[in-house]
N, C-alpha and C positions, 0 to 999 in steps of 0.2 A: 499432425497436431492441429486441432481447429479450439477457437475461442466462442465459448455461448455463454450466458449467465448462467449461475449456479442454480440447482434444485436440489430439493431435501433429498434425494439419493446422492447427490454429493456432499452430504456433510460428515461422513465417516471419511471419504477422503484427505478434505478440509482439515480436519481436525487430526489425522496421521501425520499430515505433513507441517500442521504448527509446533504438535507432540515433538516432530524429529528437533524444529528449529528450537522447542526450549530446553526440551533436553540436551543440543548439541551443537548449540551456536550462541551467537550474543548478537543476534538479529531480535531474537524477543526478549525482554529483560524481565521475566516474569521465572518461577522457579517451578512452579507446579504445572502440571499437565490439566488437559480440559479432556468430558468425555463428550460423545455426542450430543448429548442435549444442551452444551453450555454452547453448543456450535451452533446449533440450533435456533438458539434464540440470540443470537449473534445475527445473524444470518435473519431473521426475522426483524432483530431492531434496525437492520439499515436498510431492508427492503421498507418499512415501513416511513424511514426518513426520505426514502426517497433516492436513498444511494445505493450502487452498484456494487454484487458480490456477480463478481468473471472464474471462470474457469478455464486451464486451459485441459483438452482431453486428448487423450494418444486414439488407436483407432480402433481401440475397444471400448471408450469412452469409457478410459480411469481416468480420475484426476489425477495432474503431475504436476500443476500448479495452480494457485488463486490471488484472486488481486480483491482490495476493495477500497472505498475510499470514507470517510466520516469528519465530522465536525472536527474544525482544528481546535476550539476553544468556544465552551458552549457558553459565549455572551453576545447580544443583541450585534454588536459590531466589527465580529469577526465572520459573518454569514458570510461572505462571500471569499472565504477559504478555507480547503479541505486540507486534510494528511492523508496521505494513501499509505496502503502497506502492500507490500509484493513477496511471492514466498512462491517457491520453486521444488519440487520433490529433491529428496540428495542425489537422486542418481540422475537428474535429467538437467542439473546445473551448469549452465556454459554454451548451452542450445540455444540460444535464444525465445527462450519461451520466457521469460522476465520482459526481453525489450519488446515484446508481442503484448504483453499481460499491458505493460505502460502505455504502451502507444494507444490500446483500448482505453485505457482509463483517464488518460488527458481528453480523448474525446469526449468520452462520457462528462466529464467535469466542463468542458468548455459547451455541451450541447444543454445544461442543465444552470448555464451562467454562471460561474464557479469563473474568481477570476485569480486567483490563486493558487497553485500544490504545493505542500509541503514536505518534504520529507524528513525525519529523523533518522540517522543511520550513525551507527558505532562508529567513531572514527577511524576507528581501523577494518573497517569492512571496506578496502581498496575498490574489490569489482563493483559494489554496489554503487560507490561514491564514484566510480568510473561512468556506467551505465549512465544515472542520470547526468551527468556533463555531458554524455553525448548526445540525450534527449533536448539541450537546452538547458537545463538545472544548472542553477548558480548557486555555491557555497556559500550562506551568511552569517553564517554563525559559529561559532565551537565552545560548547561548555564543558570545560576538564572537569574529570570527576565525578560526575552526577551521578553515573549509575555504577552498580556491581553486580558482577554475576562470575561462579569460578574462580571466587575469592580474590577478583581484583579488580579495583577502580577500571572506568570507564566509562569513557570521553564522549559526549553527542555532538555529530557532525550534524547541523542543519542546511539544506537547500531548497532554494525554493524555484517555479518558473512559474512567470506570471502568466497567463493562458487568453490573455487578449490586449485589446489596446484599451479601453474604456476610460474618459475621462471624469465621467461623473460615476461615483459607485452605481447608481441608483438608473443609471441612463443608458442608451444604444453604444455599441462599440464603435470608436472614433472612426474608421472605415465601413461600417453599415453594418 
């Protein structure tokens, strides 16, 4: 398994393995399926923001998983923190290509002065909300109920890891 950024021949992969997550999980809270082009320009609005779509590929360079990260809240005073999303193919789940995908994508965010990640995770998505605790991710939040998917309420586990020391938003990090 190696990790590179995504390319447009990866977006049919991209979009097989979110296909699986909303048809078959409560990882995406969406109901409908996306085809290539909606991946597409997916994939083009956060290249263009300036943020990272990763790939992880086997060694015939298929996608088996992708990460990316984007604006957590699009107002002047949230700039300086992301949500990422991490999605794993179903058969290559438990590998560690998730904590591979993360550990790329904190860098990326902390190399980009990003001084925040956020995650939303189902509250009952144990390994996910495992994962990040061991990345550092602190639990801050739980909102019952908010979402539904498979005709039943469902809970949003929030975490977050701050991704440096910085005492002024706007300034050097408090260690250089």
């Amino acid at each position: 398994m190696r990790l590179r950024d995504a390319e447009d021949r990866d977006i049919a992969g991209i979009a097989a393995i979110y296909n699986d997550a909303v048809l078959n999980t409560t990882a995406i809270w969406n109901d409908a399926v996306v085809d290539a082009a909606n991946r597409k320009a997916w994939h083009a609005d956060r290249l263009r923001l300036g943020y990272p779509v990763l790939v992880a590929v086997d060694a015939a360079d298929t996608v088996i998983g992708y990460a990316s990260f984007g604006d957590w809240r699009a107002f002047d005073g949230y700039r300086h923190t992301v949500e990422h999303s991490v999605y794993v193919r179903s058969d290559q789940r438990g590998g560690g290509i998730g904590r591979a995908l993360m550990l790329a994508l904190i860098d990326r965010a902390r190399q980009i002065g990003k001084h925040v990640m956020v995650a939303g995770i189902e509250a009952g998505n144990t390994p996910s909300i495992r994962l990040h605790e061991s990345l550092g991710f602190r639990e801050t939040g739980l909102l019952p109920q908010v979402g539904t998917k498979f005709g039943r309420w469902l809970d949003l586990a929030f975490l977050q890891l701050i991704l440096d020391d910085r005492i002024n938003p706007d300034g050097p990090q408090a260690n250089g």
